[in-house]
C-alpha positions in Angstrom: -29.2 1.9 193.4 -33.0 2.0 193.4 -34.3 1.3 190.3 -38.1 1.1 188.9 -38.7 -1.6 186.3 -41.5 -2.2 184.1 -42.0 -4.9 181.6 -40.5 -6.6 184.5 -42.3 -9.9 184.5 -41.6 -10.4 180.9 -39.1 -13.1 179.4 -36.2 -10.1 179.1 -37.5 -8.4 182.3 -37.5 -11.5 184.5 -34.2 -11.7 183.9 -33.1 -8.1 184.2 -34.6 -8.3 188.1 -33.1 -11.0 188.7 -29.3 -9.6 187.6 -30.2 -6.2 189.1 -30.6 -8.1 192.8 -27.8 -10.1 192.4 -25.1 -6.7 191.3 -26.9 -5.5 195.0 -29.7 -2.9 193.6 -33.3 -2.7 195.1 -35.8 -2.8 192.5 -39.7 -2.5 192.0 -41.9 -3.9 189.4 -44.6 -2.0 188.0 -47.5 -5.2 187.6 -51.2 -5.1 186.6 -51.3 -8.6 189.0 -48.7 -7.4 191.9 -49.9 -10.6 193.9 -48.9 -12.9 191.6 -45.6 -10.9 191.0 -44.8 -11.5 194.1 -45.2 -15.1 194.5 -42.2 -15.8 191.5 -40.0 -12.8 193.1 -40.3 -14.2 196.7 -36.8 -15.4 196.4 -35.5 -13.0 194.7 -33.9 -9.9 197.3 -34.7 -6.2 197.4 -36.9 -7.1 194.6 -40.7 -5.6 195.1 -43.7 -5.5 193.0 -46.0 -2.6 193.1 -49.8 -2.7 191.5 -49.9 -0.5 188.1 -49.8 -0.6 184.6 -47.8 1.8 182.1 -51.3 2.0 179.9 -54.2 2.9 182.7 -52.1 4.7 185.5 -52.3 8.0 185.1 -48.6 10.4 185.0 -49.2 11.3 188.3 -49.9 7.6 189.9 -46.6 6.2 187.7 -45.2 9.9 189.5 -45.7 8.8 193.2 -44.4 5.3 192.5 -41.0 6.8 190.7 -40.6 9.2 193.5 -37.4 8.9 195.2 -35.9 6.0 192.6 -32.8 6.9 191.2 -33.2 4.9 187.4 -36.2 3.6 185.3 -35.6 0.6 183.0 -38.8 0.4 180.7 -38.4 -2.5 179.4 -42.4 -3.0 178.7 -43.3 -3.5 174.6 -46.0 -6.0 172.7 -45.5 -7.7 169.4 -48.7 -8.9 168.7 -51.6 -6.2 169.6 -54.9 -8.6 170.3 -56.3 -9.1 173.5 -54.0 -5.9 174.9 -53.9 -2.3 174.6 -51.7 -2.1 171.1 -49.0 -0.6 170.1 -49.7 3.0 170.1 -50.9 2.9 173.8 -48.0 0.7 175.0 -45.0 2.2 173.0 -45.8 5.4 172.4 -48.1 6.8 175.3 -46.9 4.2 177.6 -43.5 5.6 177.0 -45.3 9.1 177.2 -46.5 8.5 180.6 -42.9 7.1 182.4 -41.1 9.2 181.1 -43.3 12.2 182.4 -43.5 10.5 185.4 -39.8 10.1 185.3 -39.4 13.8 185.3 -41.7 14.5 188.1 -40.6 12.0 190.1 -37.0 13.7 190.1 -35.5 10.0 188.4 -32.1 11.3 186.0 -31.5 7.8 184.6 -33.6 6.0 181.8 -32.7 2.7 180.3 -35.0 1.8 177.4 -35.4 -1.2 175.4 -36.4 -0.2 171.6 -36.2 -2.8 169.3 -33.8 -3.9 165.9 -35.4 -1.9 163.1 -36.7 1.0 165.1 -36.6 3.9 162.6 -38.3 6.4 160.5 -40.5 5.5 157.7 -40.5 1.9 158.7 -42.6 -0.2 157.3 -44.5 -1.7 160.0 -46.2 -0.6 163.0 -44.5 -1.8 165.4 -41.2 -0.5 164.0 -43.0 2.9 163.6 -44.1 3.3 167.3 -41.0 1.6 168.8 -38.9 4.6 166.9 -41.4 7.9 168.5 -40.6 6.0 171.6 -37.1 6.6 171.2 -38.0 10.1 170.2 -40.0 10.6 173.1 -36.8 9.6 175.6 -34.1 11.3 173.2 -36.2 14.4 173.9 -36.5 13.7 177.9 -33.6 15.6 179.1 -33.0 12.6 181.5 -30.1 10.7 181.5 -31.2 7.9 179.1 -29.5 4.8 176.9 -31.6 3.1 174.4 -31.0 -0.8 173.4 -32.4 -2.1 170.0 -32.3 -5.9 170.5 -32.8 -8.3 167.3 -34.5 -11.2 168.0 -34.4 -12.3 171.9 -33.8 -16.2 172.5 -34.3 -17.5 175.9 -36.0 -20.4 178.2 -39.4 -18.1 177.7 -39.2 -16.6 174.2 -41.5 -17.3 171.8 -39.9 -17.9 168.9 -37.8 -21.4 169.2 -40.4 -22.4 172.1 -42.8 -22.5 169.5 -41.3 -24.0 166.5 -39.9 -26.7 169.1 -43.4 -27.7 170.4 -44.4 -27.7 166.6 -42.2 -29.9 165.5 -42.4 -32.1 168.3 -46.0 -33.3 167.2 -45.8 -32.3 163.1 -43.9 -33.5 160.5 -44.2 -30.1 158.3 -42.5 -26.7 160.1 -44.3 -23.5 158.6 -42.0 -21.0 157.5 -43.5 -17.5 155.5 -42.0 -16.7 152.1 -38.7 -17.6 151.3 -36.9 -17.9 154.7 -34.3 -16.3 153.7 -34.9 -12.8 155.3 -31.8 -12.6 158.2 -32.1 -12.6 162.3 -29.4 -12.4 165.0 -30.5 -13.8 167.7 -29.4 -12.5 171.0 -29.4 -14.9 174.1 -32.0 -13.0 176.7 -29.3 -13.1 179.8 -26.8 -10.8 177.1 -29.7 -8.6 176.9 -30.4 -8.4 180.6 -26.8 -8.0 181.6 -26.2 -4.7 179.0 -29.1 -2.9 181.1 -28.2 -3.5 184.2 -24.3 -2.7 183.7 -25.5 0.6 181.4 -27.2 1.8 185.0 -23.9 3.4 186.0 -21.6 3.7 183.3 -21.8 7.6 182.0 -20.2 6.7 179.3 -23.6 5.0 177.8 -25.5 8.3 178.7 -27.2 9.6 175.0 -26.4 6.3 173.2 -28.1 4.2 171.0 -27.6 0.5 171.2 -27.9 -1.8 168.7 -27.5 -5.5 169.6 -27.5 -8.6 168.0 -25.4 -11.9 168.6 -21.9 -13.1 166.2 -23.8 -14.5 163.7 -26.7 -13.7 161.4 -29.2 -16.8 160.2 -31.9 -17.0 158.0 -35.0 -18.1 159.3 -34.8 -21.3 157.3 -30.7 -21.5 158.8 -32.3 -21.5 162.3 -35.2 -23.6 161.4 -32.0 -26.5 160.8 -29.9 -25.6 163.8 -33.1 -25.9 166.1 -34.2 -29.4 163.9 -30.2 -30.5 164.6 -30.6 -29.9 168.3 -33.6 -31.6 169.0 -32.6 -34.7 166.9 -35.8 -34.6 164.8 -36.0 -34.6 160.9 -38.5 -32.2 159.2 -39.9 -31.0 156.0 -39.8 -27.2 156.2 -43.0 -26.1 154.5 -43.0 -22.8 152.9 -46.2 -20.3 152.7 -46.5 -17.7 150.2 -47.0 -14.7 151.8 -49.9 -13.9 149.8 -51.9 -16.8 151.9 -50.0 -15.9 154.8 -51.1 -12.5 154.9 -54.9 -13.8 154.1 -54.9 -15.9 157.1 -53.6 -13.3 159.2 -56.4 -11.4 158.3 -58.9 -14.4 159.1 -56.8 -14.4 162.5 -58.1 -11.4 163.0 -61.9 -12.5 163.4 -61.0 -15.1 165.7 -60.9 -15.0 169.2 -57.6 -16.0 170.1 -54.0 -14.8 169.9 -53.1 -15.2 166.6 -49.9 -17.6 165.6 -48.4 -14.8 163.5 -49.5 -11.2 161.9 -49.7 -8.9 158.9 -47.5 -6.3 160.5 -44.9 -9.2 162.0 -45.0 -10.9 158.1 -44.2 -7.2 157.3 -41.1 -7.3 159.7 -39.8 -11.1 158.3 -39.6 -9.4 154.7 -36.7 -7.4 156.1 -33.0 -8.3 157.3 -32.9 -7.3 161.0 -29.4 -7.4 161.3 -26.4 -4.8 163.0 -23.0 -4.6 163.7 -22.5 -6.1 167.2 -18.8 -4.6 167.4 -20.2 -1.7 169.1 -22.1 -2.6 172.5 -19.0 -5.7 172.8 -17.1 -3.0 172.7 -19.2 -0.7 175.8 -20.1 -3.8 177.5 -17.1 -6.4 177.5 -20.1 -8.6 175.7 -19.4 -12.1 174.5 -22.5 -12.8 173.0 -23.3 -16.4 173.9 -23.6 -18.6 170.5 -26.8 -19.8 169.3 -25.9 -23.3 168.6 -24.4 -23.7 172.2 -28.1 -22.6 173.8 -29.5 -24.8 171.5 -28.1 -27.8 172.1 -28.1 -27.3 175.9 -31.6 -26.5 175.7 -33.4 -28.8 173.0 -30.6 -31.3 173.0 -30.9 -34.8 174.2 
């Protein structure tokens, strides 16, 4: 199958190209730096990069690059909005735009990734943009499946990469609030594998994924298992989320990427948590264990 790809040189994208050359499809990557694409996908077959980007292209560019592919995984999202487009311009009229394109292009199949929490009258913005995507593909008339992933662990994430390099050098780990609010981590090769296998399965056609792994942790809970795994002993140090939302806002002045934000401290004040029965069932997933990517990863 010929399948069009963007978010592709993301942490879940990367891997999705690299499980959709080895099941035998030919796939091309929509990237604002094609060049550089194409030096980490040399050795990777029937996998192409094209120059584009899902916020400046217009319909019909995204239209002529479409035409003649048989599926579109859109797999492109942002959590944190400075120093790119936001989310209104990535979720919603990116999503806009592909799936128009989509349509013109004469593409029936549309595999999109949505994210744990998507829904109406969510709380924060990036919950609120990630559910009118959805609305936009429901509405489509393509063939489409939609994944909402929790929490996506991986060699590239940024969530236990970044606690691990912190407690590497610091004897204090910063966790917001209470820590108590619950994840499920998903390992990102689960993730990858459910969009390439939903290419072809009709079955998945008009469905709503949600996907998480077995078990469900608190941020504190994975704060230990991560500690555990890299043999280190430290002092978890809690911030209100008064001061945490007051730095977030000095964050805001500064020129880089901020560490955290108001509308992701939003997010951690919620379980984001599912019943993973239901894409095991669809997918024959056995959702790899945390602790087991841990320790092979962190462990010494």
């Amino acid at each position: 199958m010929k399948v069009f790809v963007t978010g592709g040189t993301g942490h879940v994208g990367q891997s999705v190209v690299r499980l959709l050359s080895e099941a035998g499809h030919e796939c091309r990557i929509l990237s604002r730096d094609a060049e550089a694409t194409r030096r980490w996908t040399a050795s990777i077959p029937r996998a192409y990069p094209t120059q584009g980007d899902i916020t400046a292209s217009t319909t019909d560019q995204l239209a002529g690059l479409v035409n003649k592919f048989e599926a579109v995984i859109h797999i492109v999202g942002v959590i944190i909005e400075k120093g790119t487009p936001g989310f209104e311009a990535v979720h919603v009229e990116g999503t806009r735009r592909i799936v128009e394109a989509a349509k013109r292009g004469g593409v029936r199949r549309f595999v999109h990734m949505s994210a744990l929490g998507a829904r109406e009258g969510a709380a924060s913005r990036y919950h609120q943009t990630k559910f009118t995507a959805e609305q936009i593909v429901r509405e489509s008339g393509l063939d489409w499946t939609i994944f909402r992933p929790s929490i996506i662990y991986g060699p590239k994430d940024e969530f236990l990469n970044t606690f691990a390099r912190i407690a590497r050098i610091s004897p204090l780990l910063p966790v917001i609030g209470s820590g108590s609010g619950k994840l499920q981590p998903i390992w990102v090769e689960d993730v990858a594998r459910c969009f390439v296998k939903a290419l072809d399965v009709s079955e998945t056609f008009g469905q709503t994924y949600e996907m998480g792994g077995d078990a469900a942790y608190s941020i504190k809970e994975i704060m230990r298992l991560l500690l555990r795994a890299m043999g280190k002993r430290r002092i978890l140090a809690h911030m209100p989320v008064s001061v945490a939302r007051f730095k977030a806002r000095l964050f805001d002045y500064m020129p880089m990427k901020p560490p955290f934000t108001e509308d992701q401290i939003i997010m951690l004040g919620e379980d984001n948590v599912c019943d993973p029965a239901p894409i095991k069932s669809a997918f024959g997933l056995s959702p790899r264990p945390m602790e087991d990517y841990l320790n092979k990863q962190f462990g010494k």
